[in-house]
C-alpha positions as CSV (number, residue, x, y, z in Angstrom):
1,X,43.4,-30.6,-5.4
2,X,45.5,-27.5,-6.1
3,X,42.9,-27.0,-9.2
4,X,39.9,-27.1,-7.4
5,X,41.3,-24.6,-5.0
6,X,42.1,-22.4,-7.5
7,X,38.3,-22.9,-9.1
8,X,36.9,-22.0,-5.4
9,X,39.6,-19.2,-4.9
10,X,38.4,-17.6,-8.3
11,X,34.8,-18.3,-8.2
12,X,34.9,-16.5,-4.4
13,X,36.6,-13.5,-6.1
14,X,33.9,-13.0,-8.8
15,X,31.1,-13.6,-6.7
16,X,32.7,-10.9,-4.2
17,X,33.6,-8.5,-7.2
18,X,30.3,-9.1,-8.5
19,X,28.4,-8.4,-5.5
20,X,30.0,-4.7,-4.6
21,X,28.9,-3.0,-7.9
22,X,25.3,-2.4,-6.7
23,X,24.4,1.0,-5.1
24,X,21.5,2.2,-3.6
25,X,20.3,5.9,-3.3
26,X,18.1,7.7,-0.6
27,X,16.6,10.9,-0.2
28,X,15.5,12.6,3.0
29,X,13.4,15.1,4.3
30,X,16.2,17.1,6.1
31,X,15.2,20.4,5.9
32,X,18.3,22.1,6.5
33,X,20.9,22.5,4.1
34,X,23.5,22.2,6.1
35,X,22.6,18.2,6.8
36,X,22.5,15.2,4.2
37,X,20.2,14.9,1.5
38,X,21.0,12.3,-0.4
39,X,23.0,9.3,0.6
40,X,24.6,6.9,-1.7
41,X,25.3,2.9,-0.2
42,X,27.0,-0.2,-2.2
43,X,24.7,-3.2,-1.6
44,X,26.1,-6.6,-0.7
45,X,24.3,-8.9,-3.2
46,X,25.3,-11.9,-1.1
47,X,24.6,-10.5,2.3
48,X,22.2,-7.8,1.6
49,X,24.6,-5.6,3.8
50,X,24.6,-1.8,3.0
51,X,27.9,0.4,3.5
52,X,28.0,4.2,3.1
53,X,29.5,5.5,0.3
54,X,29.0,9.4,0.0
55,X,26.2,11.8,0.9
56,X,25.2,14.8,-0.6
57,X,24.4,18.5,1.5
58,X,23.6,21.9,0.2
59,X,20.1,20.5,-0.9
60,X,16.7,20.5,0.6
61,X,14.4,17.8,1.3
62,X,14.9,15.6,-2.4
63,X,11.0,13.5,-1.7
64,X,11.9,11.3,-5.1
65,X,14.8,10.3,-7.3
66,X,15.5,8.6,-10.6
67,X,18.8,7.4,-12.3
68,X,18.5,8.3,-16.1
69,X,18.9,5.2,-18.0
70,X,22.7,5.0,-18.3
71,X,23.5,5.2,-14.5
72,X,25.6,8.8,-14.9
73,X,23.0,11.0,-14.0
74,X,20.8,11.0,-10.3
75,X,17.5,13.5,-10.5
76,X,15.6,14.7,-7.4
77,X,12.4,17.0,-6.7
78,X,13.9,19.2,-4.2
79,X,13.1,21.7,-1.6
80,X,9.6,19.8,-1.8
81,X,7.5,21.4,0.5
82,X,8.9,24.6,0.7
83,X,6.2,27.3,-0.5
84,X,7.5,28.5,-3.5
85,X,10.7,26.8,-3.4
86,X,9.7,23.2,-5.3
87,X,13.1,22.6,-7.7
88,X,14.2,19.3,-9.6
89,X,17.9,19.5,-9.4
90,X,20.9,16.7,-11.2
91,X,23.8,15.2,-10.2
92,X,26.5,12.9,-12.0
93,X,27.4,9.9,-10.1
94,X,30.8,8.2,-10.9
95,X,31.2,4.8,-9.2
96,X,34.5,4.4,-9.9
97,X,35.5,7.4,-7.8
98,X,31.9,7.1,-5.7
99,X,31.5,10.4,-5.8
100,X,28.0,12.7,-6.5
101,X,28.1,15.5,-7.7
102,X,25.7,18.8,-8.1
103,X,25.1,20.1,-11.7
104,X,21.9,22.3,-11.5
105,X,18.3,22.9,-10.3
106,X,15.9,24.2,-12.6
107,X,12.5,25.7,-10.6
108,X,10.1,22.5,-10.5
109,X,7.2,25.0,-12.4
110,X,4.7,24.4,-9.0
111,X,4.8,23.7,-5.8
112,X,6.1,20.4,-4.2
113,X,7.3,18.1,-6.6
114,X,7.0,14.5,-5.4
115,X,7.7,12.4,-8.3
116,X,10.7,12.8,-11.3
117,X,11.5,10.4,-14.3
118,X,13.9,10.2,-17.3
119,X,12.7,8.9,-20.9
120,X,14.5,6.7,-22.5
121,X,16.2,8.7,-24.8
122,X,17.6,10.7,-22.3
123,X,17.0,13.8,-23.4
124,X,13.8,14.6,-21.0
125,X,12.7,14.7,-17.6
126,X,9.5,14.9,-16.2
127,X,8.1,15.7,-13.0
128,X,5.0,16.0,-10.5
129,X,4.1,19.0,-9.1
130,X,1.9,17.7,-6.1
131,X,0.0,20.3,-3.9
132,X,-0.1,23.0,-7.2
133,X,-1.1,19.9,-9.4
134,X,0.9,20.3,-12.1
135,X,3.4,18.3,-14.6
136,X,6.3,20.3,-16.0
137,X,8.6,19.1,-18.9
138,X,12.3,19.7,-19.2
139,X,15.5,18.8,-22.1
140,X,18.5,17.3,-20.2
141,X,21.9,18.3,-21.9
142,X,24.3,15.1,-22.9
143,X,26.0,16.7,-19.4
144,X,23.2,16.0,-17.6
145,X,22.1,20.0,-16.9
146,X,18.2,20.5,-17.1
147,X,17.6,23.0,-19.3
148,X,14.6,25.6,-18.6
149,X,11.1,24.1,-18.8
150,X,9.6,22.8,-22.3
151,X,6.2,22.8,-21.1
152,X,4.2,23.0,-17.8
153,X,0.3,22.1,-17.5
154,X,-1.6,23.0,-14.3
155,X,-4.7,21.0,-13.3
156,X,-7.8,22.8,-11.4
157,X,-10.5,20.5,-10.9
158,X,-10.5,18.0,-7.5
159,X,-13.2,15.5,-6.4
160,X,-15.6,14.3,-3.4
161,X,-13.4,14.0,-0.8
162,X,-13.4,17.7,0.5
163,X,-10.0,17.1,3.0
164,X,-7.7,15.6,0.6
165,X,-9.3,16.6,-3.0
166,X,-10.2,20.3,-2.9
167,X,-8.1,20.4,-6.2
168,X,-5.8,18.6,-8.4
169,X,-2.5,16.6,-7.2
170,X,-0.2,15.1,-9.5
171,X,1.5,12.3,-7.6
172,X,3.2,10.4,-10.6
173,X,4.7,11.0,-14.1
174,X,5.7,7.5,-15.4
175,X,6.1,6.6,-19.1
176,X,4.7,3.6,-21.0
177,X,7.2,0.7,-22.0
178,X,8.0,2.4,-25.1
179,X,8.0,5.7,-23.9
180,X,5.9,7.0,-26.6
181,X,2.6,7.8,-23.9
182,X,3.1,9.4,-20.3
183,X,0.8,8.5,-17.5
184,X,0.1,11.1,-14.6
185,X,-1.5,9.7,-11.3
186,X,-4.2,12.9,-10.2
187,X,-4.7,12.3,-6.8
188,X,-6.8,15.2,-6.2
189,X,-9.0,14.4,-9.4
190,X,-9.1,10.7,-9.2
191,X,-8.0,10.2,-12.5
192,X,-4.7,8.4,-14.6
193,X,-4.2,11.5,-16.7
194,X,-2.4,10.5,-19.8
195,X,-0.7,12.5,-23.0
196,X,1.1,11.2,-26.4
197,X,5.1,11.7,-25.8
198,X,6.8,13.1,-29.5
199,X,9.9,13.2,-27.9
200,X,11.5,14.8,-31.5
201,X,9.2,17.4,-30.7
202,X,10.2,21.1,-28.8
203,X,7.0,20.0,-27.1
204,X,6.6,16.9,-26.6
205,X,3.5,16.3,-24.3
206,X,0.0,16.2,-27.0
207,X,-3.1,15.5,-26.3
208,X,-3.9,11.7,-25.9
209,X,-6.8,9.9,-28.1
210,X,-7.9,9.2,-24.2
211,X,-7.3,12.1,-22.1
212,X,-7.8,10.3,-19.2
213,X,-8.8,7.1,-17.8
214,X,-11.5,7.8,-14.5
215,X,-10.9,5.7,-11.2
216,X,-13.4,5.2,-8.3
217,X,-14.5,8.6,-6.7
218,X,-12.7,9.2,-3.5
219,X,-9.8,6.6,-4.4
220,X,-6.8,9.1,-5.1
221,X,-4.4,7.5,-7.7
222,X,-1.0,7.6,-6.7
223,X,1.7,5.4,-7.9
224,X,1.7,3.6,-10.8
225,X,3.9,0.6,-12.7
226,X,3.5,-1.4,-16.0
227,X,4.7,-5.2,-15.9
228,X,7.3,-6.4,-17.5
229,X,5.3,-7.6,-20.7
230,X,3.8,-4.0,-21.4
231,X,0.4,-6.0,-21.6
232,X,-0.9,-4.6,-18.1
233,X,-0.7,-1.4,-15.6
234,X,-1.2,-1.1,-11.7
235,X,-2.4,2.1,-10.2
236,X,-2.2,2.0,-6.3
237,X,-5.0,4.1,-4.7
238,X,-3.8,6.3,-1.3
239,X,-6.8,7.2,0.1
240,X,-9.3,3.9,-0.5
241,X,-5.9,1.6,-0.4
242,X,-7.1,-0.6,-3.3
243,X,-5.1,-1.2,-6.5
244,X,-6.6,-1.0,-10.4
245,X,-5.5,-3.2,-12.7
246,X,-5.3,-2.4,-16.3
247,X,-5.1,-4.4,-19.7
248,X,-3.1,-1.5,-21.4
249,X,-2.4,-1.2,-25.3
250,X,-1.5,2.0,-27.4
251,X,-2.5,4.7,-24.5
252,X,-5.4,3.3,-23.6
253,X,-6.1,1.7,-20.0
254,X,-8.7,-1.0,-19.8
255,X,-9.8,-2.3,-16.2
256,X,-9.7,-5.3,-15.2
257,X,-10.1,-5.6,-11.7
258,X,-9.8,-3.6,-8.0
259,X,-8.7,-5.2,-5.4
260,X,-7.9,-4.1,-1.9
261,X,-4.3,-3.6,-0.6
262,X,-5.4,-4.3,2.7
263,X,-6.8,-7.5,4.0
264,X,-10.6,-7.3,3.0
265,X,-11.6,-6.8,7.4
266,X,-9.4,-4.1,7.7
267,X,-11.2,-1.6,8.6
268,X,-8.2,1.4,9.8
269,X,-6.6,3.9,7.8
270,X,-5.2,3.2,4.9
271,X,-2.5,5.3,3.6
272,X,-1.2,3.1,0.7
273,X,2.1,4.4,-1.3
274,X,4.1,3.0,-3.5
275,X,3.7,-0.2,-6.0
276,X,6.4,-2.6,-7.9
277,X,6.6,-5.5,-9.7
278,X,9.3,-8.4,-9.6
279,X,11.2,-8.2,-12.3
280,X,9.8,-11.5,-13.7
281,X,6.3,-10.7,-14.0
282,X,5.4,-13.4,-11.3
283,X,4.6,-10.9,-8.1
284,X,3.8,-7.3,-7.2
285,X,4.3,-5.4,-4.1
286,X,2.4,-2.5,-2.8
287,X,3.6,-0.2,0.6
288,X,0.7,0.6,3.0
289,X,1.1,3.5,5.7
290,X,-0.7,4.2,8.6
291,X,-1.3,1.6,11.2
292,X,-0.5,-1.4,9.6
293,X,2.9,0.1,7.6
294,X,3.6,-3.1,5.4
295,X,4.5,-4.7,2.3
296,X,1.4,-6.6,0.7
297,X,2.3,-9.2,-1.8
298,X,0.5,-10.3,-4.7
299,X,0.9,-13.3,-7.1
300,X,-0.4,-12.1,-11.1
301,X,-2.4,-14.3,-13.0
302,X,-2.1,-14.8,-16.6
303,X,-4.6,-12.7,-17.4
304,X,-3.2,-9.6,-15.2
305,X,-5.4,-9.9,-12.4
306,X,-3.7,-10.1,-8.6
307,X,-4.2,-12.8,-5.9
308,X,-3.6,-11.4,-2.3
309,X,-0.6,-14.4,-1.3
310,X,0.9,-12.4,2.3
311,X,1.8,-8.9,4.2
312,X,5.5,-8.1,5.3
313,X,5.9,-5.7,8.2
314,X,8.0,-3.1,6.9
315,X,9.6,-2.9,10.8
316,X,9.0,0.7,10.7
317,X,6.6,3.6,10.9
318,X,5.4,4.8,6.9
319,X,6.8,2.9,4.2
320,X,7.1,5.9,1.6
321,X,9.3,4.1,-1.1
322,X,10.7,1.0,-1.9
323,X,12.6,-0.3,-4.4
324,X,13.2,-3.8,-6.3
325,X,17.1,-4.6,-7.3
326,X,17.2,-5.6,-11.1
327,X,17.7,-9.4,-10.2
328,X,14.7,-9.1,-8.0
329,X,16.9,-11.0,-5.2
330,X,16.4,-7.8,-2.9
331,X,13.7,-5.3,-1.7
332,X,14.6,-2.2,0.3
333,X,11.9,-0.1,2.1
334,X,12.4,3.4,3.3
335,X,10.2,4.2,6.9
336,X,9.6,8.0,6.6
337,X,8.4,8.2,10.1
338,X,10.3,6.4,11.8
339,X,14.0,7.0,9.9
340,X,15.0,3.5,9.4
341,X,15.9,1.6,6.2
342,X,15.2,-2.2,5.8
343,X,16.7,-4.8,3.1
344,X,14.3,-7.7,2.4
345,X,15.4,-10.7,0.4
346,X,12.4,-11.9,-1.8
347,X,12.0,-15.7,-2.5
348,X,11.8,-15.8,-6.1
349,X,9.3,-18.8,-6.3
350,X,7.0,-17.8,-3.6
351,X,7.2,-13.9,-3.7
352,X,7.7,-13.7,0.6
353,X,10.0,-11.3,1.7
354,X,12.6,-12.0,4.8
355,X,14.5,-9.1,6.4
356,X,18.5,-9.8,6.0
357,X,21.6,-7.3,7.4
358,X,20.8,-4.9,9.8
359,X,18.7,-1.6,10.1
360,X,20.1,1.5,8.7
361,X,18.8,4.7,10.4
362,X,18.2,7.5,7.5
363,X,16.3,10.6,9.3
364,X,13.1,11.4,7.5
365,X,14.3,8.7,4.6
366,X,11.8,9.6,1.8
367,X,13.0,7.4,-1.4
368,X,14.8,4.9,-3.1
369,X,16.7,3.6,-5.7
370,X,18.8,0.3,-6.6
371,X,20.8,0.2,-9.4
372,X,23.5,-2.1,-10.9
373,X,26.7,-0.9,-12.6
């Protein structure tokens, strides 16, 4: 009896160690300076409870984060749409102490930037410049300091829809599995812009064998993913709300299929944002704004191509960003709008999402990110 105690004893203080070394980061539009930025929270991997750790002033309006590879580092696109202001900026985060702290800004080389990643070697960073439609390269120190920019390419030309596409936007910089091609949403043009990454060179970004890969006129390509066995990519549309799936080898992007994020009767505004994939291949999840503001949830076939399985309210107004936890147990969605934050826990054999904890309130909550240390 005593030994079985002991077992359950032990096996509850694992699970509960276990559970606290998850922390989730948020951006916000705040403006000011003199309010929060960036907030940091521990997730409760049993309960899917979130609890405040530290939070991060002096900054203005960080619209997107990324954690470099080893957890140290946190990047943002800050003072996004300020004219003339647009700045990507690092901090060092040390769990053990659960602190953040500033390092540096470096100017984002355009205005708004809206979209930041780290390659794998950890020794650049790239980021979107949206409204200037640009892409700017920078070498990160082993400190984690951004050093001044490597290389910045602006982007004139625009498309058919004469509101939204006057001129280029650059909505997305994300990297290939092996980090060797980079892959720029245009919004504005309605192409997947894409460049070979030498990342021994001074300048990394070269001209691709395919420059570009063309999407329907008037879509606007905004997020994009890769799944887990490097074989396909997703591209989420915002304006049309449809996603493009890709068959994807050595730089190159082959379709093969568009499907609509949206039941196929909607007939409202579509708004679509952000797009994810479980972590084992099996689902993907794509954030729709406007007047529906929900998670839609799709199985993938063998062959790459999505089946439309369900839509999850995302209980708020303008589901910006979301984010999937490594295990692919939780979900969280940030509701721009509205200022509220919700976990969802993801059923791993169905791909349905069911809210757990309770709401956290976030003002102007523009991103996040889950990661485990």
């Amino acid at each position: 009896m005593k030994k079985r105690i002991l077992l359950f004893i032990t096996f509850f203080v694992y699970q509960h160690l276990f559970s606290q070394n998850t922390y989730v980061f948020f951006g916000s539009f705040n403006r000011d300076k003199t309010t929060d930025g960036i907030y940091v929270y521990q997730l409760d991997t049993i309960k899917g409870k979130l609890s405040k750790i530290t939070t991060v002033k002096d900054i203005v309006s960080p619209s997107y984060l990324t954690l470099s590879p080893n957890g140290k580092f946190v990047f943002a696109c800050t003072e996004s749409k300020t004219p003339n202001g647009g700045k990507v900026s690092s901090f060092e985060f040390k769990p053990e102490e659960k602190t953040l702290t500033f390092i540096n800004s470096q100017s984002s080389g355009g205005e708004n930037p809206v979209y930041i990643t780290v390659h794998k070697n950890e020794k650049w960073l790239v980021n979107g410049n949206y409204t200037e439609g640009s892409v700017s390269v920078y070498p990160i120190a082993d400190n984690g300091m951004i050093n001044p920019v490597a290389q910045n390419f602006q982007y004139p030309e625009g498309s058919i829809d004469p509101e939204r596409q006057k001129r280029s936007h650059i909505h997305s910089t994300v990297f290939s599995p092996s980090c060797d091609y980079l892959f720029l949403p245009d919004l504005g043009a309605d192409k997947i812009r894409c460049y070979k990454f030498e990342e021994d060179k001074k300048e990394p970004l070269v001209t691709a064998e395919k420059p570009f890969t063309q999407i329907t006129l008037g879509g606007g390509p905004r997020h994009f993913t890769f799944h887990p066995n490097g074989k396909f990519a997703y591209c989420i549309e915002e304006i049309a709300g449809h996603i493009d799936a890709y068959r994807y080898e050595n730089g190159k992007l082959d379709s093969i299929q568009r499907i609509a994020a949206h039941p196929e009767d909607y007939k409202g505004n579509f708004e679509s944002s952000d797009i994810h994939i479980s972590p084992d291949g099996q689902f993907l999840y794509a954030s729709n704004r406007g007047e529906k503001n929900n998670i839609a949830i799709f199985s993938i076939e063998n062959d790459g191509k999505l089946k439309a399985i369900g839509y999850q309210s995302t209980l708020g107004n303008h589901p910006r960003v979301f984010a999937i936890d490594e295990t692919g147990k939780f979900l969280i969605v940030t509701n721009a709008v509205s200022g509220n934050v919700f976990v969802f826990k993801r059923n791993a054999k169905t791909g349905l999402l069911k809210k757990v904890g309770k709401e956290l309130k976030i003002k102007s909550v523009s991103c996040v990110q889950i990661r485990k240390y």
